[in-house]
C-alpha positions as CSV (number, residue, x, y, z in Angstrom):
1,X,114.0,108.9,86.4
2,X,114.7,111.7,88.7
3,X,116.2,115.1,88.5
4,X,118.9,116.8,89.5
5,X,117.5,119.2,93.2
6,X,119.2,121.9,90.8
7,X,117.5,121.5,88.1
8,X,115.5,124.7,86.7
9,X,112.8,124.1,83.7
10,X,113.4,126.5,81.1
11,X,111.5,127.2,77.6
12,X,112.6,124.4,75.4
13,X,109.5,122.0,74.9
14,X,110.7,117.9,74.4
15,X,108.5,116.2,71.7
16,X,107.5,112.5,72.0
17,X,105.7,111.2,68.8
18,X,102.5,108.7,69.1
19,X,101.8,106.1,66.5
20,X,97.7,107.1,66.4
21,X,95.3,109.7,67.4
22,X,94.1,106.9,69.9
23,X,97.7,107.1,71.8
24,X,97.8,110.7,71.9
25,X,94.2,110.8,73.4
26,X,95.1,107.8,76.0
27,X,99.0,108.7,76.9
28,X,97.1,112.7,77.6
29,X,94.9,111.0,80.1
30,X,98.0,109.3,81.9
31,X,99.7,112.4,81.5
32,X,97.2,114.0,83.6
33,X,97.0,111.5,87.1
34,X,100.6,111.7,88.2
35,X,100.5,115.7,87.9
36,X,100.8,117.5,84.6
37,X,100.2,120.7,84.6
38,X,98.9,123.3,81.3
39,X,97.3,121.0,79.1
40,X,97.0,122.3,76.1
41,X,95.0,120.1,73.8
42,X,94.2,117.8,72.2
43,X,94.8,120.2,69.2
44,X,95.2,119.7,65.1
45,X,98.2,122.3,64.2
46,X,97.0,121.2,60.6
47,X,94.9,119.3,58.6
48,X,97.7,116.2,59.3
49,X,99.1,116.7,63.1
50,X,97.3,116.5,65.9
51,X,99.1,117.0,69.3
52,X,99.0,117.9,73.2
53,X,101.1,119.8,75.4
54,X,101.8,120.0,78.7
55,X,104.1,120.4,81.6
56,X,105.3,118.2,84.4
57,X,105.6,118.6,88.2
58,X,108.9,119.6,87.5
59,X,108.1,122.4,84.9
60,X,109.5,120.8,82.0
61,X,107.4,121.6,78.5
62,X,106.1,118.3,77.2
63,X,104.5,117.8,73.8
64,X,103.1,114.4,72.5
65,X,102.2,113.9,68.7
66,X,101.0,112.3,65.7
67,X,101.6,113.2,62.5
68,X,99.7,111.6,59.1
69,X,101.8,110.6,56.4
70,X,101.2,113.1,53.4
């Protein structure tokens, strides 16, 4: 995928969701080697989420996470 040479991040944040704690931990480690940037995380937002954030080499606001069925 490639963007558009006008392209300009902004605030809003795109959410993937994982299928395990395990995933989050291993997609954040890819994440990391082509060039994210601001990791934030691994983090529990509560007692049944657990999440990471980041952006890309383009700027864009990335969030990966996992959520427990309550």
């Amino acid at each position: 995928m490639t963007e558009s040479p006008e392209h300009v991040a902004n605030e809003c944040r795109i959410a993937f969701w994982a299928d395990s704690i395990r995933e989050i931990d291993w997609l954040a480690a890819i994440a990391v080697r082509p060039g994210a940037r601001n990791v934030e995380g691994r983090v529990h937002e509560d007692p049944l989420c657990y999440a990471v954030f980041f952006e890309d080499p383009g700027g864009n606001r990335l969030e990966i996470c996992y959520r427990q069925r309550s």
